[in-house]
N, C-alpha and C positions, 0 to 999 in steps of 0.2 A: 654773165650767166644768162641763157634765154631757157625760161622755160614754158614746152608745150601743153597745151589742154589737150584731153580729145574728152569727146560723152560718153559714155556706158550706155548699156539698156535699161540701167536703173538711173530713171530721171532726176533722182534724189543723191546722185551721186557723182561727181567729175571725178577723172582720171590725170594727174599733173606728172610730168617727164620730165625732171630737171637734169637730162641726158650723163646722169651718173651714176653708178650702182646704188643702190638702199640698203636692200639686203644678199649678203653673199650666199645665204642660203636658206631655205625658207620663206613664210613672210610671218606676219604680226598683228595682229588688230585689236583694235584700241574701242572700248563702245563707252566707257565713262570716261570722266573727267579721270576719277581715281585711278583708274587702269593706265592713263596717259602721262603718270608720273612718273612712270619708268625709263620715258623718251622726255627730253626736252624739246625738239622738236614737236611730238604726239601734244605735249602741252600748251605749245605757244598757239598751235591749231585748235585746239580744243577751247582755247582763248579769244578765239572769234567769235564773236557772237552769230548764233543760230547752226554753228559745227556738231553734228550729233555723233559722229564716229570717223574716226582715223584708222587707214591700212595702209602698210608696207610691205610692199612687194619687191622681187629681184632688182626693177629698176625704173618701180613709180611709188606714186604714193596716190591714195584715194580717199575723198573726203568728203563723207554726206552730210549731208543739212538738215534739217528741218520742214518739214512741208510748208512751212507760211513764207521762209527764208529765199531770198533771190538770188541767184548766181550771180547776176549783172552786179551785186552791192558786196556778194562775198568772195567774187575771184581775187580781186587785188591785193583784199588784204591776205588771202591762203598766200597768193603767189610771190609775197613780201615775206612772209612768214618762213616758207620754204627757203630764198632767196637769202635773207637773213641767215637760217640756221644752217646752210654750208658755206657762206662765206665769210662767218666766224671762225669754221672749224670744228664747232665743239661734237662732241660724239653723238651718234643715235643716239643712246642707252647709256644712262647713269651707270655709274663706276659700281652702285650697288646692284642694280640689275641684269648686267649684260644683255644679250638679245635675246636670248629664250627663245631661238626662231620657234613658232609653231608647224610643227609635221604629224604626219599621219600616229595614230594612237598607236601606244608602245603594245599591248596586250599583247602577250605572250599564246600562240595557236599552234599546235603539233601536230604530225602523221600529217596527212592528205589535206586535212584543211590549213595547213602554211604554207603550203603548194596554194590551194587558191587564194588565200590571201597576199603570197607572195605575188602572184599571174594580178592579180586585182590590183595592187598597189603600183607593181610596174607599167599598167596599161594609163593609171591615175597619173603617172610619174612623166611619161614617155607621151601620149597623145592627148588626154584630155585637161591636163593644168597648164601646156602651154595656150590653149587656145583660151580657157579661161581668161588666165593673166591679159591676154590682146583683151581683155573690156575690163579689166583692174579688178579682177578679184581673184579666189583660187576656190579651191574644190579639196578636201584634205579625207581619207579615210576613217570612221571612228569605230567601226564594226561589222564581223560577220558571223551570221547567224549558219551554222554547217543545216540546222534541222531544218531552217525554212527555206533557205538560199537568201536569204535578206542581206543585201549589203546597204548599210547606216553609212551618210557622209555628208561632212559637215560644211556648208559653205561660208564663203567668207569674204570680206571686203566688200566690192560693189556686188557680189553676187546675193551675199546677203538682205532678204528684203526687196530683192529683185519682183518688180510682177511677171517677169519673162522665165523667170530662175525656177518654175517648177517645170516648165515645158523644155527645158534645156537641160533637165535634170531626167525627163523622162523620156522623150524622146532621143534628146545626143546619148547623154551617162548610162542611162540603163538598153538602151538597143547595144551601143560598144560592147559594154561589159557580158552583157547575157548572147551574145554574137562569138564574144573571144574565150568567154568564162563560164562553158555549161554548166555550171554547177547553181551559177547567181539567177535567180529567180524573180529578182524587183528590188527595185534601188527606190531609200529611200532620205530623208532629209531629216536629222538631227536637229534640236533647237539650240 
């Protein structure tokens, strides 16, 4: 099994391709230990010393550190760790968890504004999360404000904690959206 690195924009965070699917739809992220017991995999990662958060995407995984922590002392062991947990077999997700993929907020929006949140989640769906995913993270819907034109959206994986991820949020995400979607008036980032 060979698997690739590449870097993100978030220096705090690699991107690993172990050229097989992860998740068949959605992704997942993991930011404690506790949260990470639902993957054995997410665990044995979050088992390496100086791992601060694990994401699962279509067909990477992303894995940030720590600020004092070095990639040169923590690639091999992630890349064993990965390597390990598909060629055992065992499953992403605990027989009691399933995947839970994480997607855009269920909230229920009527008349005209499910038209724009329809038009908004499909532009999220179709042009701006694949290009996300190319730097390992995702971008997911949590809300729209009909009174202000606020569209809320939560990021995730390496995007999360990104120092790049407000200006890619305001210049890419909110020019697309308010360009396709006159109604949206300013995009903004959930905690």
């Amino acid at each position: 099994m060979f698997i690739q690195t590449e870097v993100t924009p978030n220096p705090e965070v690699l991107k690993f391709l172990p050229g097989r699917e992860i998740m068949a739809e959605g992704s997942r992220d993991f930011r404690t230990p506790d949260e990470a017991e639902a993957s054995p995999l997410a665990t044995d990662l979050f088992g390496v010393p100086g791992v601060t958060r694990v994401f699962f995407g279509g067909d990477f995984v992303t894995v940030g550190k720590d600020g004092e922590a070095d990639w040169g002392h923590l690639k091999a062991p992630i890349l064993a760790a990965i390597m390990d947990h598909f060629t055992s077999g065992r499953p992403l997700f605990s027989a009691s968890e399933g995947d839970d993929a994480g997607g855009h907020d269920d909230q229920v929006y009527e008349g005209e504004t499910a038209q724009v949140v329809a038009e908004i989640k499909d532009l999220l769906d179709t042009r701006i999360r694949p290009a996300v995913a190319q730097d390992g993270g995702d971008i997911l819907f949590n809300r729209f404000e009909p009174d202000t034109g606020v569209v809320w959206l939560h990021m995730r994986g390496a995007c999360s904690g990104c120092p790049s991820s407000s200006a890619t949020l305001k210049a890419g995400v909110e020019n697309m959206l308010k360009h396709y979607v006159p109604e949206v008036t300013r995009v903004e980032q959930t905690l």
